[in-house]
Phi, psi and omega in degrees: 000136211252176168325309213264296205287321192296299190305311198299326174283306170289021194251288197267352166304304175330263208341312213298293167310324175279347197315295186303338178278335181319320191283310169286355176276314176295315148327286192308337192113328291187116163253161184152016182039306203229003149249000129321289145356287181276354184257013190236337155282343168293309194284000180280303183335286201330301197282316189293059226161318198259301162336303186291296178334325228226007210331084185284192145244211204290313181309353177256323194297294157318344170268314197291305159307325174299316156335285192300310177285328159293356187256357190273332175308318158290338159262000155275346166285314184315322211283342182094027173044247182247044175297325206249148167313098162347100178311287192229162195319146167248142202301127152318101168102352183303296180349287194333293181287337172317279211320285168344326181266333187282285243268349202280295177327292210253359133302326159320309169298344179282297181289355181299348175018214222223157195263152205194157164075212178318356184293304190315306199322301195286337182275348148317322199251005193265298160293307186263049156237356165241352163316292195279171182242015160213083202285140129278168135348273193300338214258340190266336170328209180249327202223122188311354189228037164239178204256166187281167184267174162308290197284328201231045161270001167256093216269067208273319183268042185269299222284322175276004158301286205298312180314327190284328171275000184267345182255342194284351221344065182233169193270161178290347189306288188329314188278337187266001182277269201267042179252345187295333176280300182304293192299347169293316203299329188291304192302308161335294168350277192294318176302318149343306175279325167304313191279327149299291182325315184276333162234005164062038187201109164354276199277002141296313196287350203260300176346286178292324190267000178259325171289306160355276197313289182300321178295310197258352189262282203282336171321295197274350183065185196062006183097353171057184182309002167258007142309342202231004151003317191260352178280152173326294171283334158295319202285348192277330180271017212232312209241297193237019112325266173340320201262315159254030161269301172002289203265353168312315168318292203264353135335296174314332188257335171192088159296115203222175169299294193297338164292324163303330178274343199249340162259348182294331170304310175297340176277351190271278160342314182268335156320323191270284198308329206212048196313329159288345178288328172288353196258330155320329182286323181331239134079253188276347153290030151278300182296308172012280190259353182273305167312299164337292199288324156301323164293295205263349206022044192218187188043020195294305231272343179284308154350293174302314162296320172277338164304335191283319185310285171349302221269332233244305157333302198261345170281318177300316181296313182280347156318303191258000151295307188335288142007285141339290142317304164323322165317319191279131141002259169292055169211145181038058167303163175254152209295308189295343176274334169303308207287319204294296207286328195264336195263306206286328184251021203289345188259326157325346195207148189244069191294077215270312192176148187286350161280355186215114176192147171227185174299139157314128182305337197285340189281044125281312168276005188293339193293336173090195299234298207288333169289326178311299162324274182329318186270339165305322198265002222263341166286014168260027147261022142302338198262014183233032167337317193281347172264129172318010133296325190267000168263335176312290181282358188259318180290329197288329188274332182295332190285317180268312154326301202288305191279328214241021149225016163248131221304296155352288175282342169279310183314000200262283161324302216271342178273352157306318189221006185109138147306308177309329172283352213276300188295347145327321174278356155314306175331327185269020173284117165317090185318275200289339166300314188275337193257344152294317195293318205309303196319309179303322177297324193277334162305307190285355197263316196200044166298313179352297210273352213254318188316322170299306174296337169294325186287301198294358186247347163287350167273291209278017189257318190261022160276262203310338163205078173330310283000196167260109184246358171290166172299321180253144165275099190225016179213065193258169177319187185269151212277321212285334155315326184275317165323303193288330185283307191312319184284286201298357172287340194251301179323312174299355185269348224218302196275324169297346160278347174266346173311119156238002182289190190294162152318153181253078181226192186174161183271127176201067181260313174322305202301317189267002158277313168355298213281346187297284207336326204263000181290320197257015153282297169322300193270008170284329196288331194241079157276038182267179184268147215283139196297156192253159161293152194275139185104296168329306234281132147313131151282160171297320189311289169331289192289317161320301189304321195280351180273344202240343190247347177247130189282168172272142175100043163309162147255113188275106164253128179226200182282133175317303183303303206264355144324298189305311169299342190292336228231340159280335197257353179185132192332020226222164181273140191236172195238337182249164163195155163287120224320301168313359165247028168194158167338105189255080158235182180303324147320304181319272224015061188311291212299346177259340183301305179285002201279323231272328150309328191280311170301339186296298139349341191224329177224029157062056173287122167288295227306337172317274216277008170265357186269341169250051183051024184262164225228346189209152206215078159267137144314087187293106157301351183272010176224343157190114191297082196195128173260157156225167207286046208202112197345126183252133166301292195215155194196150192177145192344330193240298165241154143246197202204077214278178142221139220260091157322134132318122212294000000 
């Protein structure tokens, strides 16, 4: 399949899919990028949700989609198309930014190198929803006796990965590869549309959706987290974030019924793909409207309906989570899961005691030159107090700043949602927000001279602190940048509630692409595809024999490393994995699972992989020199491949 055939099928499997929520946003009234989004991810719900019930397979799960876009179809006709009044504005210039995201997209296409890390987990549960012919819950995991994860027991975007490769009629690898070239043009989109909903003014909103771009694609280089576009967690944070402060937003400005259901939908959905992120959103639309309401003495009580739209949906859904979560490890850890948490997240946390520790200030600034900004400048929305942008950035970032460096309230989080989730939420600082608003305050103050201070300081900010993207944090900005904004943070607070005069703003889109330029220069030079670990790759021979001679959800035992790919690459139950990819519950017991591989490993036990039922035995020989007495499949430089008798 050439480039060109691969883009045009996932081009139109996407389309396909979002088509039918387009429709019900429009029935609704509702224009938009991100009331498509959410109601097309609902009807994703719906039918998958309705499969597991029916334990149906994919094939039912698409008729069952065909069904919902044909009644969403009927019901934008009914309404009389564009008979009816628009809920909400459509961003002025969003073209601009599609065409920005489609060329951003095929850029993309360069650097997709091969799925590897957190991809396997998810192309795992991907492949087998579209595999089996009786899906469950339960049934979609890593492990035939295992438990659902926390973050994925509801596998809702797995299942629009699987709608997509299945109208896509492509393999999910291609698709968990190359949908980040369809989904950027969205992700554009949508930061676009957030920086209108929010400041109503073009070249903010160009701003914003450009600081976006820079902070998670060219910044970390290799294409950053939009390589990756299509896993559960870039896409909940990249697509439906954005899409539902959009629309959280434009409540505050015209509130109706059917915009209140397109946010509750969207707060529901990123709840259900990414549960902690929605409660990460609270976070800074609380301080908001709490800022909102001290500056401005207006929007509280509309505000408030919409944070309840957010919060009130994805609470019933983290309701029937509980169980689950109670389950986990890491949630209410216990001093050996602290210690475990404190040596694995040790550059992350400022460790007081195991009832008392918060974030280090610098994982605000590990991002290099545009967080650095952002976060110096978001107290100069005091001097814009009466617009909901500066209450937005000045309450939202003091507020996330607020939970997650004070001991009391990050210890609070983090035994709520994981240290590992905890510390995620510096990510929910308004960035791209602050660093458009700071720049307008800064136009009107010294416009002439700031694009030229804009340029210089973005070379010399990104020579001097690049940032850290790595996994361990060792080289992050300076801690004394967050420190000086938490005061001015507080200052701002104190001159915007006596300020009453006009916004202090002004158009400063030169200055802030200047200040871009040398980010996104930078990251074009190291566009390459980011290097796979050595060693790992399946032969083709192994994976063709397991598609054709083991049936599927069969259970497969190998070695944690080459299980863990067995289990992306073909439809089967596997017994090990490596800990960090998986659920650490009682059901689970990654830790015993992986000590009882290491044992396997060293002295070939069978009675091993028969104690976790598995029925087939593949052999890393580069991990273990060892034959057995047992029917041989397949066989190749590297692996073989047995089949494993009941003792």
């Amino acid at each position: 399949m050439t480039m060109v055939e691969l883009y045009l099928r996932l081009l139109f499997g996407t389309a396909a899919v979002l088509a039918p929520g387009w429709l019900l946003a429009r029935a609704l009234g509702i224009r938009g990028a991100a009331a498509a989004l959410a109601w097309s991810v609902v009807l994703v719900f719906v039918v998958l949700g309705a499969t597991f019930l029916l334990g149906a397979s994919s094939t039912t799960t698409l008729a069952l989609f065909v069904i919902a876009a044909l009644a969403a179809g009927a019901a934008y006709f009914a309404r009389g198309r564009e008979k009816h009044v628009s809920a909400l504005v459509s961003a002025p210039g969003r073209w601009f930014a599609l065409a920005a995201g489609v060329v951003l997209g095929l850029l993309l296409w360069r650097v997709a190198g091969e799925v590897q890390g957190d991809g396997l987990f998810h192309l795992a549960r991907v492949r087998k929803l579209l595999a089996f012919d009786e899906l469950s819950l339960e049934g979609v995991g890593e492990f035939a006796d295992g438990s659902l994860h926390p973050g994925y027991a509801f596998p809702l975007w797995h299942g629009f990965l699987a709608l997509v490769a299945k109208l896509a009629g492509t393999d999910p690898e291609q698709v968990v590869l190359h949908l980040p070239t369809i989904l950027a043009p969205l992700a554009v989109v949508l930061a676009y549309e957030a920086g209108w909903a929010l400041f109503r003014r073009t070249w903010a909103a160009g701003a914003v959706a450009g600081a976006q771009v820079a902070l998670v694609c060219f910044a970390p280089g290799s294409g950053g987290a939009y390589t990756v576009l299509a896993l559960p967690e870039t896409a909940a944070r990249q697509l439906l974030v954005p899409a539902a402060l959009v629309l959280a937003l434009e409540v505050m400005r015209a509130p109706s019924r059917a915009l209140l259901a397109t946010v509750a939908a969207a707060g529901f959905v990123l709840a259900v793909v990414h549960p902690t992120y929605a409660i990460f959103l609270w976070i800074p639309f609380a301080g908001f409207l709490v800022v909102r309401a001290l500056w401005a003495r207006r929007d509280f009580r509309v505000g408030a309906a919409a944070l309840g739209g957010l919060v009130i949906p994805a609470s019933l859904f983290m309701l029937w989570l509980i169980p689950v979560i109670g389950d986990t490890a890491s949630v209410s850890p216990d001093r050996d899961e602290l210690r475990r948490a404190f040596g694995q997240y040790a550059g992350y946390l400022d460790v007081g005691s195991p009832t008392s520790y918060s974030l280090v200030p610098e994982v605000f600034v590990r991002s290099g030159p545009i967080a650095i900004v952002a976060v110096l400048l978001f107290p100069l929305g005091a001097f814009a107090a009466q617009r909901r942008w500066a209450a937005f950035v000045v309450g939202g970032s003091l507020a996330v700043l607020t939970v997650l460096l004070v001991p009391l309230l990050f210890t609070s989080l983090s035994e709520l949602v994981s240290i590992s989730q905890a510390r995620r939420a510096a990510g929910f600082l308004p960035f791209a927000f602050a660093f458009a608003g700071g720049l307008g305050v800064l136009s009107r103050i010294n416009g002439p001279y700031l694009p030229a201070l804009a340029l210089v300081a973005g070379t010399v900010l990104q020579l001097v602190y690049p940032g850290d993207f790595d996994y361990v944090l060792d080289e992050a900005g300076p801690a004394w940048v967050v420190w000086l904004a938490v005061a001015g943070g507080a200052a701002a607070i104190v001159v915007g509630t006596a300020r009453k005069g006009p916004a202090l703003e002004a158009p400063a889109e030169f200055a802030a692409a200047l200040f871009l330029l040398p980010v996104v220069a930078v990251g074009l030079v190291r566009w390459t595809p980011p290097d796979a670990p050595p060693g790992n790759a399946l032969s083709p021979g192994l994976v063709e024999t397991l598609r054709t001679v083991v049936p599927e959800g069969s259970v497969v035992y190998s070695d944690q490393e080459t299980s863990y790919r067995l289990a992306a690459f073909v439809p089967v139950y596997i017994a090990v994995a490596p800990p960090g990819h998986v659920a650490d519950s009682d059901e689970n017991r990654p830790y015993v699972r992986a000590r009882d591989g290491r044992a396997f490993l060293a002295t070939g036990d069978l009675s091993i992989p028969r104690r976790y039922g598995a029925e087939y035995l593949v052999v890393d020989r580069a991990r273990l020199r060892r034959s057995f007495r047992l029917q041989e499949l397949y066989r190749d430089q590297r692996f073989a491949l047995y089949r494993l008798p009941p003792a």
